[in-house]
C-alpha positions as CSV (number, residue, x, y, z in Angstrom):
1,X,-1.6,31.1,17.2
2,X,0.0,34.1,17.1
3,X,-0.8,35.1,20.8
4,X,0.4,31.6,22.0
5,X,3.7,32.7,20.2
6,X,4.1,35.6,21.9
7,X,3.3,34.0,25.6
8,X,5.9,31.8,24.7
9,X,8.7,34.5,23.7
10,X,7.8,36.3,27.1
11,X,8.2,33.6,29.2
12,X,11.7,32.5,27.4
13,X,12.6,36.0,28.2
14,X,11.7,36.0,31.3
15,X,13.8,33.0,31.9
16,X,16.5,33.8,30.1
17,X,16.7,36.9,32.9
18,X,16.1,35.4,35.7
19,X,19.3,34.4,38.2
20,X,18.2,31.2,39.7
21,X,17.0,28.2,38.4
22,X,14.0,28.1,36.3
23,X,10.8,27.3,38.9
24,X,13.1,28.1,41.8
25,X,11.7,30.5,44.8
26,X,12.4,32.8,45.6
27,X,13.8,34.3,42.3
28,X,15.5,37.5,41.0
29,X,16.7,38.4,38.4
30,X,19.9,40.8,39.3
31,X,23.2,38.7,39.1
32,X,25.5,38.1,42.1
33,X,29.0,37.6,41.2
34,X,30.4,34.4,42.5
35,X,34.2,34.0,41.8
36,X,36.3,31.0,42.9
37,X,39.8,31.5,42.9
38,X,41.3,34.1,40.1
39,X,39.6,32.6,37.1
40,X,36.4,30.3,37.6
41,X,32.9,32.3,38.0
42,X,29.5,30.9,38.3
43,X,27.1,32.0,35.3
44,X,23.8,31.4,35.4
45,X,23.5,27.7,35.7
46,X,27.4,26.6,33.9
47,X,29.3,24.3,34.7
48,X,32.4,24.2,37.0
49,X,34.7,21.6,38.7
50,X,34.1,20.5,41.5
51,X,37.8,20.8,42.7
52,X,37.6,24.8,41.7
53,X,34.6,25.4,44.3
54,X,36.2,24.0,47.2
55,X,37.4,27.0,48.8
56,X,34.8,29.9,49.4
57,X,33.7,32.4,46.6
58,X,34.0,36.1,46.2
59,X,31.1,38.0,46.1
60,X,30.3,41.3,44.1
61,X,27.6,43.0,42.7
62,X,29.7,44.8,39.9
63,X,26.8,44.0,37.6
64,X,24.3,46.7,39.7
65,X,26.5,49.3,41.8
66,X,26.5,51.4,38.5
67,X,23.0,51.0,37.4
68,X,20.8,54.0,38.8
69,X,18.0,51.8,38.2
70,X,18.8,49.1,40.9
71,X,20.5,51.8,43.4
72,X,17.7,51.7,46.2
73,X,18.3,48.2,46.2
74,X,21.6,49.4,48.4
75,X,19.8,52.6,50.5
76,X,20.1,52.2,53.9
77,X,16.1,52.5,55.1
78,X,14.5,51.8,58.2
79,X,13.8,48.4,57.6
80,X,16.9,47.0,56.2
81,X,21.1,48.4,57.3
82,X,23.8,48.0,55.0
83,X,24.5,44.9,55.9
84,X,23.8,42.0,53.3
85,X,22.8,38.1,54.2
86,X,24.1,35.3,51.5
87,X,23.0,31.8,51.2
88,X,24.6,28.6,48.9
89,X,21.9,25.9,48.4
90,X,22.2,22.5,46.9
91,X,19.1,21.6,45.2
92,X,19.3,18.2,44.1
93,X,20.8,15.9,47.0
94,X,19.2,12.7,46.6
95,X,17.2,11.3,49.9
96,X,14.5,8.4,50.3
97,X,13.6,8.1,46.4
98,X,13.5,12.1,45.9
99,X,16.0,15.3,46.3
100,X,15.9,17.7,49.0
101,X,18.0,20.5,49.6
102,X,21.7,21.0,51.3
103,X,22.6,24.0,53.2
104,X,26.4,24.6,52.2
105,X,26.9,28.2,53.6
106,X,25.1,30.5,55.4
107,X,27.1,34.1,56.4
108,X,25.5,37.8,57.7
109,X,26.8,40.8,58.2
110,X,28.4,41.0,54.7
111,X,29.2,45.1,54.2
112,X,29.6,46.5,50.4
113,X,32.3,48.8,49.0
114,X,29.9,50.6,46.8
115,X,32.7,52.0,44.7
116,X,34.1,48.9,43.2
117,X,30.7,46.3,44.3
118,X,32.5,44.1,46.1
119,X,30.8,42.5,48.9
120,X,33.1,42.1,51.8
121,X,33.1,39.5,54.6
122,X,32.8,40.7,58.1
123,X,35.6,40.4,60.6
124,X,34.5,39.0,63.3
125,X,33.1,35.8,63.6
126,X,30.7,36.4,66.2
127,X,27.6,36.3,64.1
128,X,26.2,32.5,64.2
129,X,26.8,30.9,60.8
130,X,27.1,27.9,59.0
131,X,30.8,27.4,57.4
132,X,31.6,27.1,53.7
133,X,31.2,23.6,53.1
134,X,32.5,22.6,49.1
135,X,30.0,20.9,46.3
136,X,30.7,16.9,46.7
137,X,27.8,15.5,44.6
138,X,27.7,11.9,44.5
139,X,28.3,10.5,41.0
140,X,24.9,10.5,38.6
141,X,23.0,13.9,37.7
142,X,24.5,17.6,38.0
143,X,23.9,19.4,41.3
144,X,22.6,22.6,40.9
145,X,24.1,25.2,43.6
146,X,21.9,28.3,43.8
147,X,23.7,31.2,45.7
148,X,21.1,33.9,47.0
149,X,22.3,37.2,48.6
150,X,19.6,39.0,51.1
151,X,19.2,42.5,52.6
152,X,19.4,42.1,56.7
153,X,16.9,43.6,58.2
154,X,18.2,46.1,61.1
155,X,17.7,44.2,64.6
156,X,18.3,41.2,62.8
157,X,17.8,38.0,64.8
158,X,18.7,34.6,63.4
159,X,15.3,32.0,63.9
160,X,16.3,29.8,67.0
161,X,14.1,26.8,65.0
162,X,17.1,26.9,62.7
163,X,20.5,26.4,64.8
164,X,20.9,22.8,63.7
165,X,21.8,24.1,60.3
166,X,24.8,25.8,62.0
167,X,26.8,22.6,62.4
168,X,29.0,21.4,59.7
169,X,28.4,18.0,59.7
170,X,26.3,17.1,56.3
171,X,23.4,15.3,58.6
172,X,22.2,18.5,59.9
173,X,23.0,20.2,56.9
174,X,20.1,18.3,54.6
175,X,16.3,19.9,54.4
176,X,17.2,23.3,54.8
177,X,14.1,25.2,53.1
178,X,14.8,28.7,52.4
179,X,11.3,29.6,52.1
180,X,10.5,28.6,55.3
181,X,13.7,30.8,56.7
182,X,12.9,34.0,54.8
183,X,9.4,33.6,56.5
184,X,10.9,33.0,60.1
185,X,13.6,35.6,59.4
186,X,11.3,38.6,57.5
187,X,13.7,39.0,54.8
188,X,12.1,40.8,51.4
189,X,13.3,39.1,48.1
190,X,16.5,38.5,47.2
191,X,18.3,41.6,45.8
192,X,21.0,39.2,43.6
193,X,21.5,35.4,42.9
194,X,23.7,33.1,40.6
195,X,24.0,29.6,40.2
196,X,26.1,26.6,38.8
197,X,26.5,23.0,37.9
198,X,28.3,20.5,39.4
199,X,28.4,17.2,38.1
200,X,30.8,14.0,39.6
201,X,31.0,11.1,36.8
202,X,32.9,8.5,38.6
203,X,32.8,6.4,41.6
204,X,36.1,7.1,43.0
205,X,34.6,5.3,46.5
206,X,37.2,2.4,46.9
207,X,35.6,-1.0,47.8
208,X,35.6,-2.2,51.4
């Protein structure tokens, strides 16, 4: 009995620390911070508006740059630059009786200012990537939005089987599997992730 207990304290622990969804690969448990406009963050699974994540996040990783623990997470080695990879997955979009996931954003080439941890965009636009595209879940069940941040490897190459993602339009946005691209792509584990809620409770379709 007493050993069941403990099992069961571990794994809330272990849950309680983790930054993704509980049973969602891959996992990590560093926090990314996501910040939409001045005010509204993502924290582990809250809640947010959807009007207030229309527009795309910042990105820092405040809660690590200081911690000597988690600094060879940001060493430059031979395997991986400076540069920094970051995904936002939807992980409930309803198709064909079940729920599949929604690729809203896909960007490389992020840099880091290491003394303040924020994680800055890159200038150029040549890098492919798939643009920001806002939550919009139909009305019924929260959405839960996972956002994953990635070392990039050096000599980085984006996996051709995957350019259909790249479009905006939602049709080729649905079935992205981010297992299946970390394998393609050789990235290692995510170094930071966050996620949020977003829940639409009314039907404001008009009738035709």
């Amino acid at each position: 009995m007493l050993m069941r207990t403990i099992l069961t304290l571990l794994l809330a622990a272990g849950i309680a620390h983790c930054q993704t969804p509980p049973g969602f690969e891959p996992s990590t448990e560093n926090k990314l911070g996501v910040k939409f406009g001045n005010r509204v963050r993502a924290d582990n699974g809250n809640k947010l508006e959807k009007a207030d994540t229309q527009s795309i996040p910042r990105l820092d990783l405040k809660f690590l740059i200081d911690d000597v623990d988690s600094s060879f997470l940001f060493a430059e080695t031979s395997t991986s630059s400076s540069h920094y990879i970051v995904f936002m997955i939807d992980l409930d979009v309803p198709r064909n009786g079940t729920t599949v996931p929604f690729l809203h954003w896909y960007q490389p080439n992020f840099g880091l200012n290491r003394k303040t941890g924020k994680l800055l965009p890159p200038k150029s636009s040549e890098p492919a990537k798939a643009e920001y595209v806002g939550p919009s879940p139909p009305p019924g069940p929260a959405h839960r939005y996972v956002e994953l941040l990635f070392n990039q490897p050096f000599y980085y190459e984006f996996p051709e089987e995957f350019d259909r993602y790249l479009e905006k339009k939602s049709s080729a946005r649905v079935g992205f599997e981010i297992n299946d691209f970390v394998k393609a792509a050789k990235l290692q584990k995510p170094i930071a992730g966050n996620w949020f809620l977003v829940q639409e409770t009314e039907d404001l379709r008009e009738d035709l």
